[in-house]
C-alpha positions as CSV (number, residue, x, y, z in Angstrom):
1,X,128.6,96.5,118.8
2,X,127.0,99.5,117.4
3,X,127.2,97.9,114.2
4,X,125.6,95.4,115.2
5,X,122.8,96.9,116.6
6,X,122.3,98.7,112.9
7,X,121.5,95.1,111.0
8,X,119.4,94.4,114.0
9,X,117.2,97.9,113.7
10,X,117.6,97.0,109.5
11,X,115.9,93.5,110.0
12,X,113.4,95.0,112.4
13,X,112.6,97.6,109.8
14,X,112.1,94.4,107.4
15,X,110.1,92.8,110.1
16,X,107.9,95.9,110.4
17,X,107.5,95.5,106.7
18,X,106.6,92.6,105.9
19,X,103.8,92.6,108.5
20,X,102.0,95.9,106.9
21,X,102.6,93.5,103.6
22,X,100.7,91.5,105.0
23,X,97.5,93.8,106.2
24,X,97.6,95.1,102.3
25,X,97.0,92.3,101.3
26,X,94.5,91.2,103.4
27,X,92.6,94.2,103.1
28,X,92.8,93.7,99.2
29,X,91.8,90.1,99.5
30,X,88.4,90.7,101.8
31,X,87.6,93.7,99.4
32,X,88.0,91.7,96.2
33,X,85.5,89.2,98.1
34,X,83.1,91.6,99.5
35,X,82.5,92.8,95.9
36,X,82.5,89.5,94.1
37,X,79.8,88.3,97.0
38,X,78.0,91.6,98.0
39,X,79.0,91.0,102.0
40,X,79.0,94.3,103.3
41,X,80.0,93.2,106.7
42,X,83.3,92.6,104.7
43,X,83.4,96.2,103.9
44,X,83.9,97.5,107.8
45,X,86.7,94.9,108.4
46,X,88.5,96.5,105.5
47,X,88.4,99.4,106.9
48,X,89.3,98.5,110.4
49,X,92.0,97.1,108.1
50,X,93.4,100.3,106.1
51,X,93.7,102.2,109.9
52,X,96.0,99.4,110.9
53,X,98.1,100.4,107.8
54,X,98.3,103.8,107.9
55,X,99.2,103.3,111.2
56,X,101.9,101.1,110.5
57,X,102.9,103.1,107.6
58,X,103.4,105.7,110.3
59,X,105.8,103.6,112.0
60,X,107.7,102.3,109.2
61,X,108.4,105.9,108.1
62,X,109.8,106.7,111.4
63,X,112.1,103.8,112.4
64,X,113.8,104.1,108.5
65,X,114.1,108.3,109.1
66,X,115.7,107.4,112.2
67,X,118.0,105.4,110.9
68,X,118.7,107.6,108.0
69,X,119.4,110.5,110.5
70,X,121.3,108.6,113.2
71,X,122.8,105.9,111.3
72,X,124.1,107.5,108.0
73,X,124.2,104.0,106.0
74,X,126.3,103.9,103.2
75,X,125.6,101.7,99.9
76,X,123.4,98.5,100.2
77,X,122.3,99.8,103.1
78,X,121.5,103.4,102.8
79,X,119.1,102.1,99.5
80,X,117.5,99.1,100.9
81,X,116.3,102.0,103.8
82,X,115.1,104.2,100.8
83,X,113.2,101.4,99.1
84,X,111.6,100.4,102.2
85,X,110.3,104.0,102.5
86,X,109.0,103.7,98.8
87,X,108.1,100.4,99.2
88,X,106.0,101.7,102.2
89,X,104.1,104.4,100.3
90,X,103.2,101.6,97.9
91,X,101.7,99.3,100.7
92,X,99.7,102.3,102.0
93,X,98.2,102.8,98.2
94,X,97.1,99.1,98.1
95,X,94.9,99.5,101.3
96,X,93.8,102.7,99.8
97,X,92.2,100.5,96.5
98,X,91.3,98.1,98.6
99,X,89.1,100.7,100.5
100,X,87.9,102.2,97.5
101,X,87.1,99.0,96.1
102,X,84.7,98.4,99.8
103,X,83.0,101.6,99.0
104,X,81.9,100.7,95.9
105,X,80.5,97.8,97.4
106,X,78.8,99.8,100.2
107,X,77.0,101.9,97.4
108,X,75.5,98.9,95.5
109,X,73.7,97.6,98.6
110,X,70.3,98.1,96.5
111,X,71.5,97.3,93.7
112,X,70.9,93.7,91.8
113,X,73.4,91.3,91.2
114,X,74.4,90.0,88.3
115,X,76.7,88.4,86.2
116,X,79.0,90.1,83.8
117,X,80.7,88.9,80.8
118,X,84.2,89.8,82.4
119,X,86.4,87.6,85.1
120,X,87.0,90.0,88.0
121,X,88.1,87.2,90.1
122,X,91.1,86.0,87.6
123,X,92.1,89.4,87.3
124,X,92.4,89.9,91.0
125,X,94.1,86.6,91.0
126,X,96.7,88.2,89.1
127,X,97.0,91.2,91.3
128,X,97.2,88.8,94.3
129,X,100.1,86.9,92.5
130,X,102.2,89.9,91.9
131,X,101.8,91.6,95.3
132,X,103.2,88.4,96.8
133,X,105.9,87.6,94.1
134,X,107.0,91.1,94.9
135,X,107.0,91.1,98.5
136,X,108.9,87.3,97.9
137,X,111.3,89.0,95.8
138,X,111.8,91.3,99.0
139,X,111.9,88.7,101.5
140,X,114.6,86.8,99.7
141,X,116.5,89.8,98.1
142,X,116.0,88.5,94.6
143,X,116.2,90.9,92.0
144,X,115.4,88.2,88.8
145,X,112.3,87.2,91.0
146,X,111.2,90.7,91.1
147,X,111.5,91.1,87.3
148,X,109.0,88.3,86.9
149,X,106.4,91.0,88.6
150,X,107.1,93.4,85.8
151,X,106.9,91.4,83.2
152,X,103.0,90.1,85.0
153,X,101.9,94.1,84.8
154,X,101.0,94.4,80.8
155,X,98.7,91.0,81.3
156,X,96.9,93.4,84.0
157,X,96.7,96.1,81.9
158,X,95.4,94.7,78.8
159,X,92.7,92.6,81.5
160,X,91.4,96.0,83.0
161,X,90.9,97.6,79.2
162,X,89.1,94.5,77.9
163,X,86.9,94.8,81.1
164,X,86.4,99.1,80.2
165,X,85.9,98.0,77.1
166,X,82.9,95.6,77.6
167,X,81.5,97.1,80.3
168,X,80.8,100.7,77.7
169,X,79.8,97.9,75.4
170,X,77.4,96.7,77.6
171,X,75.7,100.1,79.3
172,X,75.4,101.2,75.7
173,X,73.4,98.0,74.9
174,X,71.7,97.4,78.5
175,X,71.3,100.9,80.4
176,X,69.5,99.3,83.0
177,X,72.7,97.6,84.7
178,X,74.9,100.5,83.8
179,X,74.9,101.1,87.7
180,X,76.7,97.4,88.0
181,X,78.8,97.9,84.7
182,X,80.4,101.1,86.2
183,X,81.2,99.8,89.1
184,X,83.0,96.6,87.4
185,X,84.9,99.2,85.4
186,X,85.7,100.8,89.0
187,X,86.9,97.9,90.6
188,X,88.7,96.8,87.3
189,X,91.0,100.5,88.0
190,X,91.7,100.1,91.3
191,X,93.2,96.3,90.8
192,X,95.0,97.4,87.6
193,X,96.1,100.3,90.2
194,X,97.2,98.0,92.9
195,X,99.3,95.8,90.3
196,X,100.6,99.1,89.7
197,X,102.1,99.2,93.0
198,X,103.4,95.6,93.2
199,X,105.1,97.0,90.2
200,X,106.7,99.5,92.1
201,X,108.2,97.3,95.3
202,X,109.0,95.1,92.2
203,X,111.3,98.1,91.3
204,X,112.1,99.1,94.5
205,X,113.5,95.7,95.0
206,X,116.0,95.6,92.0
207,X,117.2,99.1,92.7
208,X,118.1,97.6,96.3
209,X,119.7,94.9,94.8
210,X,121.6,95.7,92.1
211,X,121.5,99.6,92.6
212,X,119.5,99.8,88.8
213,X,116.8,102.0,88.6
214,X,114.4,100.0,86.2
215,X,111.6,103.0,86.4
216,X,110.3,103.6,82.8
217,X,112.8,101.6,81.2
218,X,110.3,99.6,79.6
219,X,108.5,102.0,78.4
220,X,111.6,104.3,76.9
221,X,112.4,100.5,74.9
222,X,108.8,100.3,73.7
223,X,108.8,103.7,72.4
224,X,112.4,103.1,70.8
């Protein structure tokens, strides 16, 4: 019986999860909108959002200590608890962008706007793919699905330094929008960050898996 009563508190840990997933991404989403359309009533619902999370973040933390302390799981177990702890911190961090990415649109209230020569909204469609290919690699315990989410991070990468690239290009050539061109570059970081993260619960996933810690492998092979 107690055993039993482990998986259940496990799967409600899961549960718990996947429903701050879900605000993440939803906060990311209405961000990503309230900058590509200027709605600054957007901008308070994200941050009504990004409470919820921390809040749940707060609650996540504490049912997996608790079973850490109480429980003392042993091997699949005791890491699928420590990647939904990291997996956790991650979540938190998206809201955080997503929030960051709602300020910037809060501070270009007077500003024009205008269309840039970059594609912001393919970019975050990107972002939005590997958050949910991550937390579907999660729900399903697939370890090759979460590899697909690394291998979807250097497309990001390479997006967000094209748009830093022409966006100095451009306040070099037209000062006047410099105001809009920095914040592009802004919101071009914070999505490249937040792939960042999907990254990470990609990670987090295998290590559950497979008990491989993929951190920085890729990198170590590149430099090789």
């Amino acid at each position: 019986m107690p055993r039993i009563n482990f998986h259940q508190q496990l799967a409600a840990l899961k549960d718990k999860l996947l429903a701050m997933a879900a605000l993440s991404q939803q906060a990311l989403s209405l961000a990503l909108e309230s900058y590509l359309t200027r709605n600054v009533s957007l901008c308070e619902h994200v941050k009504e959002i990004e409470e919820a999370i921390n809040a749940a973040e707060r609650d996540v933390d504490e049912l997996a200590y608790d079973l850490l302390a109480k429980e003392q799981p042993m091997a699949i177990d005791l890491r699928f608890i420590l990647a939904v702890i990291k997996i956790n911190g991650d979540l938190e961090r998206i809201g955080d962008q997503a929030s960051n990415i709602a300020q910037r649109v809060q501070s270009l209230t007077d500003v024009p706007l205008i269309e840039l020569p970059i594609d912001i909204p393919d970019m975050g469609e990107k972002v939005g793919i590997m958050i949910r290919t991550a937390l579907q690699a999660l729900l399903e315990a697939d370890a090759r699905l979460a590899e697909k989410v690394l291998a979807m991070d250097d497309e990001v990468d390479d997006m967000n330094r094209d748009v830093q690239a022409e966006m100095v290009q451009l306040m070099q050539q037209q000062p006047e929008i410099s105001a809009q061109a920095l914040n592009a570059i802004i919101v071009s970081r914070n999505l490249e960050r937040s792939a960042d993260h999907a990254t990470n619960i990609a990670e987090d996933v295998i290590f559950w898996v497979r008990g491989s810690d993929v951190r920085h492998k890729q990198s170590l092979s590149a430099a090789e």
